[in-house]
C-alpha positions in Angstrom: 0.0 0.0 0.0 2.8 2.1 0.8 4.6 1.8 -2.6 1.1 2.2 -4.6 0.2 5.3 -2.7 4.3 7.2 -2.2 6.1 5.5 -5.4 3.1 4.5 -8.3 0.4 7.3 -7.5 2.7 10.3 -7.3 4.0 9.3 -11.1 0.7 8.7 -12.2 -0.5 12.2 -11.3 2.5 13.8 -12.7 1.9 12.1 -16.0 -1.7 12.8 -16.1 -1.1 16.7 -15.3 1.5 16.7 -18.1 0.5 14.9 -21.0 -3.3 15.3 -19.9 -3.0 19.2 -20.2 -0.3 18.8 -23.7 -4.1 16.4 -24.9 -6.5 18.8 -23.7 -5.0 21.7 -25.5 -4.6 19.7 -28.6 -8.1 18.5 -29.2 -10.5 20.4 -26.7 -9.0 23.8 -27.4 -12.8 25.0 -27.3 -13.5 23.7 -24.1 -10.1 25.0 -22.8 -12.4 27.6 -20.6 -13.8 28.1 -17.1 -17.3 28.3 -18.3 -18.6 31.2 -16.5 -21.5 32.0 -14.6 -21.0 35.2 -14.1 -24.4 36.2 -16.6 -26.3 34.0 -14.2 -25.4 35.6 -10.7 -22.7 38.4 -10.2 -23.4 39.3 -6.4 -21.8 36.3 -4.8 -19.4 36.0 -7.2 -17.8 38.9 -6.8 -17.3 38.4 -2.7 -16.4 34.8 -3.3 -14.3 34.5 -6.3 -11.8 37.3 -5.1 -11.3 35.8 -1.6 -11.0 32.0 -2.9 -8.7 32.6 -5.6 -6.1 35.1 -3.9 -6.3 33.0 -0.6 -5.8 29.9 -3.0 -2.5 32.1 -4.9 -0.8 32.6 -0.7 -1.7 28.8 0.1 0.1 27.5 -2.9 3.0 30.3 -2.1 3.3 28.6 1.6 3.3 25.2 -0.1 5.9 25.6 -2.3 8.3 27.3 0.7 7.0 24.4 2.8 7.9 21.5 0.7 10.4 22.9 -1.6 13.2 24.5 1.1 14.7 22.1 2.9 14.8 22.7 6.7 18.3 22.9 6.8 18.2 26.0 4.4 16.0 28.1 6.7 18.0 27.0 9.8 21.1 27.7 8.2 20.1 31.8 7.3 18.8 31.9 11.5 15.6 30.5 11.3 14.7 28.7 14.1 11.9 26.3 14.4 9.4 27.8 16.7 9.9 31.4 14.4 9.7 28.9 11.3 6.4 27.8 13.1 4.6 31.0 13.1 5.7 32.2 9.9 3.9 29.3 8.7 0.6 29.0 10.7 -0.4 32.4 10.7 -0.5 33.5 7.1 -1.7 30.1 6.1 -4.3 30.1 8.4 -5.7 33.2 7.4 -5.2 32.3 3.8 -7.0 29.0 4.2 -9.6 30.7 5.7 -10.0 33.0 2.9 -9.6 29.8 0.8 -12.3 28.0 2.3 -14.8 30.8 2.7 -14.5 31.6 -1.0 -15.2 27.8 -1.7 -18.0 27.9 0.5 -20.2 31.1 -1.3 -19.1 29.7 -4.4 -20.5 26.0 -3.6 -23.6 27.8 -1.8 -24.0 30.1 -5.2 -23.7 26.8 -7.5 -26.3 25.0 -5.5 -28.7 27.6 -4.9 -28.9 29.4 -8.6 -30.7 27.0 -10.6 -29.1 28.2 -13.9 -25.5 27.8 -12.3 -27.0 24.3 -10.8 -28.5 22.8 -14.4 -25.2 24.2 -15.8 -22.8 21.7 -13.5 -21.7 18.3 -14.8 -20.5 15.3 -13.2 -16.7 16.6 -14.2 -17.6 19.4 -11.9 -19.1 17.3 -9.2 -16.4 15.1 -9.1 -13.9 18.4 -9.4 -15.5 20.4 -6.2 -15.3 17.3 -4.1 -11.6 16.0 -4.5 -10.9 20.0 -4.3 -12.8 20.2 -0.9 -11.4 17.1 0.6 -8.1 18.7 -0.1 -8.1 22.1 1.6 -10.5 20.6 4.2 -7.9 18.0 5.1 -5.4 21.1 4.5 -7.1 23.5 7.3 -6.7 20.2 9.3 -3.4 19.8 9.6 -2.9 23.6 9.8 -5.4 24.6 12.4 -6.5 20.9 14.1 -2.8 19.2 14.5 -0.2 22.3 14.3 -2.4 25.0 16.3 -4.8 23.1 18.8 -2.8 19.9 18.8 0.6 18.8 19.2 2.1 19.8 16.3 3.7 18.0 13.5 6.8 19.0 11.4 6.3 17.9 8.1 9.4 19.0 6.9 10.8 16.0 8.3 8.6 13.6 6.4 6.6 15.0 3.6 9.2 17.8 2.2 11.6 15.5 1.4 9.3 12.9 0.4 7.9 15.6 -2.1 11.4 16.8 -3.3 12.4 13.3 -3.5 9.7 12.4 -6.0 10.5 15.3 -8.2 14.6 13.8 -8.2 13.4 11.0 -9.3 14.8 9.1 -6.3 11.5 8.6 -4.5 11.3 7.7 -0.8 8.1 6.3 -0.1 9.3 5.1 3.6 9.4 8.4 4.6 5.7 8.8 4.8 5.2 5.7 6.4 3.1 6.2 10.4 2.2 10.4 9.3 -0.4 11.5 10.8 -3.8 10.4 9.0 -5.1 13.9 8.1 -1.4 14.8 6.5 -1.8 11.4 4.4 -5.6 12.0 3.5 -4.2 15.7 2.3 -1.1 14.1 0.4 -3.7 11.6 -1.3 -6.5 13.9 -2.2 -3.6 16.5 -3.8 -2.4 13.4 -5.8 -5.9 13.2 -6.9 -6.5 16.3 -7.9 -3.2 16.5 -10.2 -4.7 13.3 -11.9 -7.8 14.8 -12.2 -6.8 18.3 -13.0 -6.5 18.7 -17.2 -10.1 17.3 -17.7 -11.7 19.6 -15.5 -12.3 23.4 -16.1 -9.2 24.1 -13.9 -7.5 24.4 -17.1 -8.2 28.2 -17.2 -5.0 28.6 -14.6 -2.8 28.3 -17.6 -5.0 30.5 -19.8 -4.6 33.8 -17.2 -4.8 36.9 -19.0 -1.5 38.2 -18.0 -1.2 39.7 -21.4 -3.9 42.0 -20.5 -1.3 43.5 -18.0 0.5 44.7 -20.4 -0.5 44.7 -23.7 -1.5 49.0 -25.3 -4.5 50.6 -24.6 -7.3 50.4 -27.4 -8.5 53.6 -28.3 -11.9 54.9 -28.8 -12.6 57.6 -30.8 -16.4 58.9 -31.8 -17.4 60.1 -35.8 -17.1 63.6 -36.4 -19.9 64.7 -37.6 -19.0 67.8 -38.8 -16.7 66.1 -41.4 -19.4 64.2 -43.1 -18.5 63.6 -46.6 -15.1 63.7 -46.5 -14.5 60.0 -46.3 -15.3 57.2 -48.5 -16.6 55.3 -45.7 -19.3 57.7 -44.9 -22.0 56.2 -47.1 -20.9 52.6 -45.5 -22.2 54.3 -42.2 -25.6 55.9 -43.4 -26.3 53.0 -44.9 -26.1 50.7 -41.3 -28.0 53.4 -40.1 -30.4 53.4 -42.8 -31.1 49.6 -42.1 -31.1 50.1 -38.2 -33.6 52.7 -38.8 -35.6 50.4 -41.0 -35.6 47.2 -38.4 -36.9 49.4 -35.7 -39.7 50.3 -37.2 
């Protein structure tokens, strides 16, 4: 069980993500999209979508400090555990909560507004459930074991379990006797990876950070007073001449 779920699984999710997404742009280029539902309800959506997706940006931030530094990097520049601690649980905590808040109006929204509810398929259903498990099981281990229990330092276990899968010298002992909740977390993210091409989480690659910084269009009116002067003018009383014609 060990070697299916820290040596086979972690493989087969990283294959999935890659080649799914390299498929997915290939032959469902159309379908590469979130699929909006903005025309349907906009009030909720603008609370929730804000909070879920920059809490989500800071949780994945803290994940990839988390698992991707080695401990002996941050204790090496002065960092000491119990400040390595706090730096840890209090942003994350108040990103999860953001995270999980967000997730909530949006799931509330989605059930709640029949056009949004007819609109969901079983792609989506299956999507919100392996993605709720996951921060669920994430807010867990932040708030249940590492504020209000003992505490567990993952960075003994799961960080170099995760960096080791990604040298392609896996260790799957090293995640053997985690807590449950850090394993359930582990295996829900594993799913989600699998999952993630074929869902409408695609649209995180298709961010329009061009938007940012691509010239502004310009708008000008018709001058009116120049009527005449340009070949195109007739082109224009005629659409007006038909517009005219169509309202009456």
């Amino acid at each position: 069980m060990n070697t299916l779920l820290w040596l086979i699984l972690p493989y087969i999710a990283l294959m999935s993500f890659a080649l799914g997404h390299i498929w997915r742009y290939r032959h469902d280029q159309f379908g590469w999209t979130t699929r909006s539902s903005q025309m349907y309800e906009s009030r909720l959506l603008q609370i929730a979508s804000p909070l879920f997706h920059f809490g989500l940006l800071a949780v994945i931030g803290g994940h990839i400090g988390g698992l991707g530094i080695p401990k002996s990097w941050t204790q090496a520049v002065g960092i000491s555990d119990h400040t390595y601690h706090y730096l840890a649980v209090i942003p994350g905590t108040l990103a999860g909560l953001a995270v999980v808040t967000g997730l909530s109006i949006l799931l509330y929204r989605r059930i709640t507004v029949s056009a949004i509810r007819k609109a969901t398929t079983k792609g989506d259903v299956v999507m919100y459930t392996v993605l709720s498990i996951t921060i669920l099981t994430g807010m867990m281990n932040t708030i249940g074991v590492n504020i209000f229990g003992g505490g567990y330092d993952y960075r003994e276990t799961v960080s170099p379990w995760f960096r080791s899968v990604f040298a392609l010298s896996p260790n799957p002992e090293l995640m053997v006797g985690i807590p449950p909740s850090f394993a359930l977390h582990a295996i829900a993210a594993l799913v989600l990876f699998t999952i993630w091409p074929y869902t409408r989480l695609v649209h995180v690659f298709s961010a329009p950070v061009g938007y940012l910084f691509r010239p502004y269009v310009v708008y000008r009116s018709k001058d009116v007073s120049k009527r005449g002067s340009s070949p195109y003018d007739k082109a224009w009383e005629s659409a007006n001449g038909l517009d005219v014609r169509a309202k009456k």
